[in-house]
C-alpha positions as a Markdown table, in Angstrom:
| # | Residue | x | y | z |
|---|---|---|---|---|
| 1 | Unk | -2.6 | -3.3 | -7.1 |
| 2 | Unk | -1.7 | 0.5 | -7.9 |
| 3 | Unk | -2.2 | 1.2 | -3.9 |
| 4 | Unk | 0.0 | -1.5 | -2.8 |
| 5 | Unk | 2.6 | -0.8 | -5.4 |
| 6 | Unk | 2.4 | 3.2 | -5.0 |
| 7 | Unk | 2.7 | 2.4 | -0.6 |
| 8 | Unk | 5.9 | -0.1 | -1.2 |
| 9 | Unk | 7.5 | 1.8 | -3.5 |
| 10 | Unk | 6.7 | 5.3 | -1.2 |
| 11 | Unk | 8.0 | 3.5 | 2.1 |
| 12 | Unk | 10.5 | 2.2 | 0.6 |
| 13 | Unk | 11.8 | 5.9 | -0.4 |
| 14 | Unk | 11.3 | 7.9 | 3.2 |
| 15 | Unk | 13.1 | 4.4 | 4.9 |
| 16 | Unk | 16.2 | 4.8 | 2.5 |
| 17 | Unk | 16.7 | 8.3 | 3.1 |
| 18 | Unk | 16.4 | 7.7 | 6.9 |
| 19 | Unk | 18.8 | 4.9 | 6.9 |
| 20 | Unk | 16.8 | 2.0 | 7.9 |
| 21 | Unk | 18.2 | -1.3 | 7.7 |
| 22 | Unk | 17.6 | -4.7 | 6.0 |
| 23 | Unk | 15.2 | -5.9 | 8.3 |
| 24 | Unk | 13.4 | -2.5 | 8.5 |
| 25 | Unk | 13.1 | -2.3 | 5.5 |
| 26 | Unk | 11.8 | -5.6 | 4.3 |
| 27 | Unk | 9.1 | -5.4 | 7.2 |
| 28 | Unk | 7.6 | -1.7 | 6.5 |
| 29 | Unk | 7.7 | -2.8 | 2.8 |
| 30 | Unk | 5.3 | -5.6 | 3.9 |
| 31 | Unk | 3.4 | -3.6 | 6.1 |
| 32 | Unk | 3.1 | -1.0 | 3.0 |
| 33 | Unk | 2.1 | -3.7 | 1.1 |
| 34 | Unk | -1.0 | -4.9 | 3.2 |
| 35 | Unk | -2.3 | -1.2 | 4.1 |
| 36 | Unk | -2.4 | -1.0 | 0.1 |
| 37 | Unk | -3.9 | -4.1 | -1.0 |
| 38 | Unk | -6.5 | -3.2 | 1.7 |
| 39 | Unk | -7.2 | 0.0 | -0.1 |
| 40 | Unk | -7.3 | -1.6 | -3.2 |
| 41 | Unk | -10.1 | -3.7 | -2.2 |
| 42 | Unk | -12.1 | -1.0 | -0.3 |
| 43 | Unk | -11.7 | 1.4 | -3.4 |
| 44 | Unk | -13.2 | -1.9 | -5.4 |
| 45 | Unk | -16.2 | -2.3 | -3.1 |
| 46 | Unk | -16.8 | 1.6 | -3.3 |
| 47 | Unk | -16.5 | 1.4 | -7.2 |
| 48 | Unk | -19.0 | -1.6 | -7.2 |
| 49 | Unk | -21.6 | 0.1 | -5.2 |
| 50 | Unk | -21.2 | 3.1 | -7.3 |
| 51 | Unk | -22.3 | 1.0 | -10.2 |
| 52 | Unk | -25.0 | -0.3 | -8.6 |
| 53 | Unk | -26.4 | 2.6 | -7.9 |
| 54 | Unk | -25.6 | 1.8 | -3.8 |
């Protein structure tokens, strides 16, 4: 969940400051959102392994 946040709240940042609008905004925020998530769980399956001895 830390990923996902730490990509929204990043994105969210850099399209402000470039002056993105509404619609920009709300769809890179999603985008961010995924791309984290998807780390989240990749970083899960690594962590699993790990303790497994993988």
């Amino acid at each position: 969940m830390n990923g996902a946040a730490g990509n929204v709240a990043g994105g969210l940042t850099a399209d402000v400051r470039a002056g993105k609008d509404g619609s920009a905004l709300a769809w890179d925020a999603g985008t961010n959102a995924l791309t984290g998530g998807l780390g989240n769980a990749q970083n899960l399956v690594e962590d699993e392994k790990t303790a497994k001895g993988e």
